[in-house]
N, C-alpha and C positions, 0 to 999 in steps of 0.2 A: 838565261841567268836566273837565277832563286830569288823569288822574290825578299826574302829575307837577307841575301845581302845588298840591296838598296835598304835596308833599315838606316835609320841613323844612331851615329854613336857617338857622344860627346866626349873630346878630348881635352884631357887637363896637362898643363905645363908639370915640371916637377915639382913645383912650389903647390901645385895641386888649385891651380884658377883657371878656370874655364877659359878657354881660347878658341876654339872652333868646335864645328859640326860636318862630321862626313859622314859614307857609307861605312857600313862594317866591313864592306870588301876590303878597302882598303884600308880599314883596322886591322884584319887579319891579315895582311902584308904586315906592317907596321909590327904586330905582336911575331908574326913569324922570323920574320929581319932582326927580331931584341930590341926596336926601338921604342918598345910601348910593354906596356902591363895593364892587364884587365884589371878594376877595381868593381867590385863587386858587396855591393849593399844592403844588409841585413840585420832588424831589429836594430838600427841607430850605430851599426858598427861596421867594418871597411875591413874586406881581406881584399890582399894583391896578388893575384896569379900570373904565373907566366903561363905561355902555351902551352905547354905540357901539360901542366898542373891545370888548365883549364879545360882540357881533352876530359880529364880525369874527375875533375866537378864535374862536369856535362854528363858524362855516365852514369854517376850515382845521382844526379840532382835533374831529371829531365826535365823542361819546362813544358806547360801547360798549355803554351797556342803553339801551332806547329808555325807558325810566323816568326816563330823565337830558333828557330833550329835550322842549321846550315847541315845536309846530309853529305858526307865523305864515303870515300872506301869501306873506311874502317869503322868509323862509328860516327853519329848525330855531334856537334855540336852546339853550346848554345851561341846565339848573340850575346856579346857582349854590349853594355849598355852606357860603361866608361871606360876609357881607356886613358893611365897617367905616360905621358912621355918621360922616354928616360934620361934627355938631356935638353933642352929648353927649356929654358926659364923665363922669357919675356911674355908680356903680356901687349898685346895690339893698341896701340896708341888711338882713340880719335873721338871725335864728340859724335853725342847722338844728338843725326838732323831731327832738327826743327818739321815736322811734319804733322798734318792731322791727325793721322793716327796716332802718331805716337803722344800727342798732346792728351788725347783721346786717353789714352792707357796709362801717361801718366794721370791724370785723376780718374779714373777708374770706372768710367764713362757716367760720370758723375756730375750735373749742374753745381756749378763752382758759388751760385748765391741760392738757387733754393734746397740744393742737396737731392734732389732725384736723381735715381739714375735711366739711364736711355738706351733705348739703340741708337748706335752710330748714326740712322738717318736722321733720328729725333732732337742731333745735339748741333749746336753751332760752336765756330771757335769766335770770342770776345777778345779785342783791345781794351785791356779794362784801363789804360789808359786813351783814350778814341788818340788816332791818327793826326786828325786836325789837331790836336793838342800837343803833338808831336811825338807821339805813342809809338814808341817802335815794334816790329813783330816778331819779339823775343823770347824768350822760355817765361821771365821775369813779366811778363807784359800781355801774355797770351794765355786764356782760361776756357775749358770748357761750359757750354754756356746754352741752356735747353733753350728753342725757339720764343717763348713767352719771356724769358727776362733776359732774351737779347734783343727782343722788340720792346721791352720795357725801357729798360736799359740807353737804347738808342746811342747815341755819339754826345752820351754823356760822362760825367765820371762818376764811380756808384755812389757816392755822398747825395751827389745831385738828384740822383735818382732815388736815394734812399734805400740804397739796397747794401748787403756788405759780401764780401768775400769768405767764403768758409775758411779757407787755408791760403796762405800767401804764396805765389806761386813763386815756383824755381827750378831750376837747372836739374834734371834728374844725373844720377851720378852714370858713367858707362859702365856697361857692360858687355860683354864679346857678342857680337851678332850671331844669333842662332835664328838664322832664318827657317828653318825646317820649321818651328816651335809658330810658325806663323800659319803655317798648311796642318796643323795640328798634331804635328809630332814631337811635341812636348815629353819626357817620359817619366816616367814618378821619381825613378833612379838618381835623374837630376837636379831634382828638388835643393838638392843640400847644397850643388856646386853654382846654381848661377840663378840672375833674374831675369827676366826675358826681356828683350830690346826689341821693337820691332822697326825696321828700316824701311821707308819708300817714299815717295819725289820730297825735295824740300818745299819747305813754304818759302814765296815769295816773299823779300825783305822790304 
């Protein structure tokens, strides 16, 4: 199989909200079957192709990495990079778990009292309310927190310690799991239609 159709391709509902991430293979099922159309992004503006019409771009518009091209009988096509469905409209219900990482990413691997940012090894996550005080391990409750002012810090609460919070933590809003965008296949294309959520084990409550 071509290594480009294991590309990923992001799929938007017809309300046009990001919903999932698949192969282009099976994009181009999708777009060959009529139930999808390529969306294709250029200088801040959106054409919609169907397969044909996108046979027909791909000819006069060849792309640049040979990683972008699915080769046929008849002619090269490109990957497509979004694809809108033509009859779904829901979007996937569910909260984003509670996980280091994702704690991590939402403040943006950023010390939550002194403002540095880190490597992942370099940061801890904080109760900035402590446990014994009856701190739960909530979105609301849980802050990224570099080694020095969570040893500062200790199982106090920051008044005590004299320290403050940059931003008040919260519940980051959902958005459709694009796990691909986690093994680095984020694509510029997607930029406009989603923000990336990364998912793995929950934290203990």
């Amino acid at each position: 199989m071509e290594a480009a159709l294991m590309e990923p391709v992001l799929v938007l509902n017809r309300l046009w909200q990001a919903v999932n991430v698949i192969a282009a293979k099976r994009a181009f099922s999708l777009l060959a079957s009529g139930h999808a159309q390529i969306v294709h992004a250029e200088d801040e503006s959106f054409e919609v192709f169907n397969m044909m019409d996108w046979v027909d771009f791909s000819r006069h518009n060849p792309p640049l990495s040979e990683q972008e091209i699915v080769n046929t009988v008849r002619h090269p096509i490109r990957v497509p990079r979004v694809i809108l469905l033509s009859v779904f409209d829901r979007v996937p219900r569910k909260e984003i778990k509670l996980t280091r990482h994702n704690v991590f990413e939402r403040d943006k691997y950023t010390c939550q009292y002194c403002s540095k940012k880190m490597r992942s090894e370099d940061l801890n996550l904080d109760h900035v309310i402590p446990r014994h005080y009856g701190g739960k391990t909530t979105w609301e409750n849980i802050v990224c927190s570099c080694i020095d002012c969570n040893s500062r810090k200790a199982n106090r609460l920051p008044h005590e310690a004299k320290m403050h919070l940059i931003r008040k933590p919260v519940a980051p809003k959902w958005r459709p799991v694009i796990s691909l965008a986690a093994r680095g296949k984020k694509q510029e294309a997607w930029k406009h239609f989603l923000d990336v959520a990364y998912w793995n084990v929950e934290l203990e409550k």
